[in-house]
C-alpha positions in Angstrom: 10.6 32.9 -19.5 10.7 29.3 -20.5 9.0 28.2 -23.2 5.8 25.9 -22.6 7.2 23.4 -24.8 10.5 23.3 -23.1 11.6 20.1 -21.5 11.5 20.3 -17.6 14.9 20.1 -16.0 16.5 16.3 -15.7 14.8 15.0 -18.5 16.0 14.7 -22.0 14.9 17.6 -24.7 12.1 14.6 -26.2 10.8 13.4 -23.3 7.1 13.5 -23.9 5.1 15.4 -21.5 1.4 16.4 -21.1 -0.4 19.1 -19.8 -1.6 19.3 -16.3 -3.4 22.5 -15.5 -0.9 24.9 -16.4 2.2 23.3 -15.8 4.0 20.3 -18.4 4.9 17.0 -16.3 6.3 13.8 -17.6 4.3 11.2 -19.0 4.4 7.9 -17.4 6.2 5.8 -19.4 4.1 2.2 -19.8 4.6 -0.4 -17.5 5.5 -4.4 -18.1 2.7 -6.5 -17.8 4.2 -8.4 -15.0 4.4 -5.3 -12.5 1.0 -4.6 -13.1 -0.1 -7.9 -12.6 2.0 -7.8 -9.3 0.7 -4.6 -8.5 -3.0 -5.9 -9.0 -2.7 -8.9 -6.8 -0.8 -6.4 -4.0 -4.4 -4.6 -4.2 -6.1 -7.1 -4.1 -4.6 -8.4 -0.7 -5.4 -5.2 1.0 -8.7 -4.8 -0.6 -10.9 -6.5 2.7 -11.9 -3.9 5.5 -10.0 -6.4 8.0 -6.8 -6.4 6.2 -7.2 -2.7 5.7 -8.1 -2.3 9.7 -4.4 -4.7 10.4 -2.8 -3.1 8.0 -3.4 -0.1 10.2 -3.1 -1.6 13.5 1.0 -2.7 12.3 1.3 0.7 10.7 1.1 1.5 14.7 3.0 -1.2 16.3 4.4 -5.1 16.1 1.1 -7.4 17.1 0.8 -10.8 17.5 -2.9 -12.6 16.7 -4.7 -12.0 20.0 -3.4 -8.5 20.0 -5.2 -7.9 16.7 -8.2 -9.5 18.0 -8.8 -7.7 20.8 -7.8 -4.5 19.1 -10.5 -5.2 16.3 -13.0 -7.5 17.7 -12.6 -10.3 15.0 -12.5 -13.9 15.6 -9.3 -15.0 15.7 -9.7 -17.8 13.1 -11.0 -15.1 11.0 -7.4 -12.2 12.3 -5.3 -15.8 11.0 -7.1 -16.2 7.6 -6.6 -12.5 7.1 -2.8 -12.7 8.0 -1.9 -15.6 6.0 -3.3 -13.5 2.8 -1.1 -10.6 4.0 1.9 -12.5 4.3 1.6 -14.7 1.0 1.0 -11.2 -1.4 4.2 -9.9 1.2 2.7 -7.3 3.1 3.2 -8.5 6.8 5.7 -11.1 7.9 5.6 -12.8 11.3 8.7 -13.9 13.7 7.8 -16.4 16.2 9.1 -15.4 19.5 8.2 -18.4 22.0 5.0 -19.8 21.6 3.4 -16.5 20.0 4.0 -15.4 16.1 4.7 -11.5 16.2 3.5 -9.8 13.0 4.5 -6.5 11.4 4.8 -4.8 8.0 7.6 -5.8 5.6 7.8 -1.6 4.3 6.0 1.6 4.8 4.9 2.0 1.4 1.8 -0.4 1.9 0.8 1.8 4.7 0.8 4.9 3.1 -1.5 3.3 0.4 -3.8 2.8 3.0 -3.7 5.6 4.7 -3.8 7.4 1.5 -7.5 5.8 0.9 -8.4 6.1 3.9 -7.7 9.7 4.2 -9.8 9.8 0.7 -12.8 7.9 1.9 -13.0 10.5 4.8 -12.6 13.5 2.8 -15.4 12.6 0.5 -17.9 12.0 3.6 
């Protein structure tokens, strides 16, 4: 049997570790301040119920602007406002294909976010 103390396989002997429950896992080492500052303002882009609910709707499919507003019921002054947050903090990008802009998410790891807090929201209720 191992020892508690022992490192856990692919990291080096003093790696330090911490206890959680009964098992040792890595600590997390600290982070620059310019990934967490990144990292906040990423948050903060997805922290308003309609760029949550768009988020969504492109975790699903490509939309352009009147799709989202039929979809959620929003102005579409308000779906545009919405969008152009998304796109400056990098979440969505849009391709204009004729006279319509086509939006969808740059990556999957912003949806899992949401998804993720969603799914927390609902287990709590």
């Amino acid at each position: 049997m191992a020892r508690p103390d022992a490192a856990l396989p692919g990291l080096p002997d003093d790696a330090e570790q911490v206890h959680a429950g009964d098992e040792l896992t890595p600590r997390t080492p600290p982070q620059p301040a310019t990934t967490l500052s990144e990292a906040g303002e990423l948050l903060r882009a997805l922290s308003a119920p309609v760029r949550i609910a768009i988020v969504l709707q492109l975790r699903d499919a490509d939309r352009c602007v009147h799709e989202l507003v039929d979809a959620l019921d929003v102005a579409q002054p308000l779906i545009s406002q919405h969008l152009r947050v998304l796109k400056a903090a990098g979440v969505v990008r849009g391709e204009r294909r004729g006279r319509e802009v086509v939006y969808r998410l740059v990556d999957d790891h912003l949806a899992h976010i949401v998804m993720d807090a969603v799914a927390h929201v609902q287990e709590g209720t």
